[in-house]
VEXLUMNU-919045 format. One record per residue (C-alpha): y, z, x negated; residue in one letter; chain. Coordinates in nm, 3 decimals, padded with zeros to 5 digits. Each point is the difference from the previous one (the first is absolute). Layout:
<nodes>
{node {Y Z X} A A}
...
</nodes>
This chain:
<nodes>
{node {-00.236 00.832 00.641} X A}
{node {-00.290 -00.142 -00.128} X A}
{node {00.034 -00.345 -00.210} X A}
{node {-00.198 -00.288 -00.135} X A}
{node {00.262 -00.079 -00.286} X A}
{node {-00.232 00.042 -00.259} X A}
{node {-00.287 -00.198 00.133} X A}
{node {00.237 -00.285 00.077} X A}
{node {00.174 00.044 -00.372} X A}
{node {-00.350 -00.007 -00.156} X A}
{node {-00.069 -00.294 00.241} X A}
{node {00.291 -00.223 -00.114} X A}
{node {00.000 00.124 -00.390} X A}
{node {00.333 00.202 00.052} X A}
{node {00.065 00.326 -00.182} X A}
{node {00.260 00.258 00.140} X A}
{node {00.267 -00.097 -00.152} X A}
{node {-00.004 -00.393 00.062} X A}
{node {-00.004 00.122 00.351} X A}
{node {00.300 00.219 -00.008} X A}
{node {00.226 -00.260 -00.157} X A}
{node {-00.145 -00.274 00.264} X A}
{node {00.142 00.281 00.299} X A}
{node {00.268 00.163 -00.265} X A}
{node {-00.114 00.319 -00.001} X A}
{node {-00.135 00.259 -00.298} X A}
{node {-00.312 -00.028 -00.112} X A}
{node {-00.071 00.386 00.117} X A}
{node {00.072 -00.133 00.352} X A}
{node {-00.292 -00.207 -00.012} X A}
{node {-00.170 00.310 -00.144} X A}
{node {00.093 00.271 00.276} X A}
{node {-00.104 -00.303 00.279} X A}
{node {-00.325 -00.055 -00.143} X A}
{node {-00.033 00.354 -00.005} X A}
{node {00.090 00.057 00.350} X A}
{node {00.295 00.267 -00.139} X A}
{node {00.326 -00.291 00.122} X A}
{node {00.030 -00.168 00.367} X A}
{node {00.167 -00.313 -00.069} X A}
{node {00.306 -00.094 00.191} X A}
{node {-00.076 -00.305 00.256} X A}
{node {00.198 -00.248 -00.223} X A}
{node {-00.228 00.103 -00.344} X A}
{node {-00.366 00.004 00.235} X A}
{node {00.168 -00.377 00.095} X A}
{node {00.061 -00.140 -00.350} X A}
{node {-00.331 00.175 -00.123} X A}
{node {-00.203 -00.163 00.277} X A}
{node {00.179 -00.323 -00.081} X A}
{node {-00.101 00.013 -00.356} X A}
{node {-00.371 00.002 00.104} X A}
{node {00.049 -00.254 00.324} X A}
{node {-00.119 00.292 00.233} X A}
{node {00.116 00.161 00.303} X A}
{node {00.127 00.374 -00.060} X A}
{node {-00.257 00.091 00.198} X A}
{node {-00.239 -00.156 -00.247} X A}
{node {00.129 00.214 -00.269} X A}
{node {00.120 00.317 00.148} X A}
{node {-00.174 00.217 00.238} X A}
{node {00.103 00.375 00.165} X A}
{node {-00.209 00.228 -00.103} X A}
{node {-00.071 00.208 00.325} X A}
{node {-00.341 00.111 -00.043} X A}
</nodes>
C-alpha cells in the first residue's frame, strides 16, 4: 500500500513520533507505513487521515500496478 505519510508529515512539521502518539501507536508503525512494509487497520488509516484533515483516500492508495 502505497502512502503519502511522509509528504503530509513534512507538510505539517510532524516527525514520526509526534504522529504515533497523536494515533497511539509506535513510532516504528509510522516507519513500516511510510515504508509500505504495514497495512493499517481501517480505524488507524481513520485517525491518521484525521490528523491531516484528509480523506483516507487522500492518504492511502492500493498499490495494484
Amino acid at each position: 500500500m502505497k502512502t503519502r505519510i511522509k509528504e503530509l508529515r513534512a507538510r505539517d512539521h510532524l516527525t514520526q513520533q509526534q504522529l504515533a502518539d497523536k494515533v497511539n501507536v509506535r513510532r516504528e508503525t509510522i516507519v513500516f507505513l511510510e515504508k509500505g512494509k504495514y497495512n493499517p487497520s481501517l480505524k488507524l488509516a481513520y485517525e491518521i487521515s484525521q490528523v491531516f484533515a484528509l480523506s483516507i483516500e487522500e492518504v492511502f492508495q492500493l498499490g495494484f500496478d
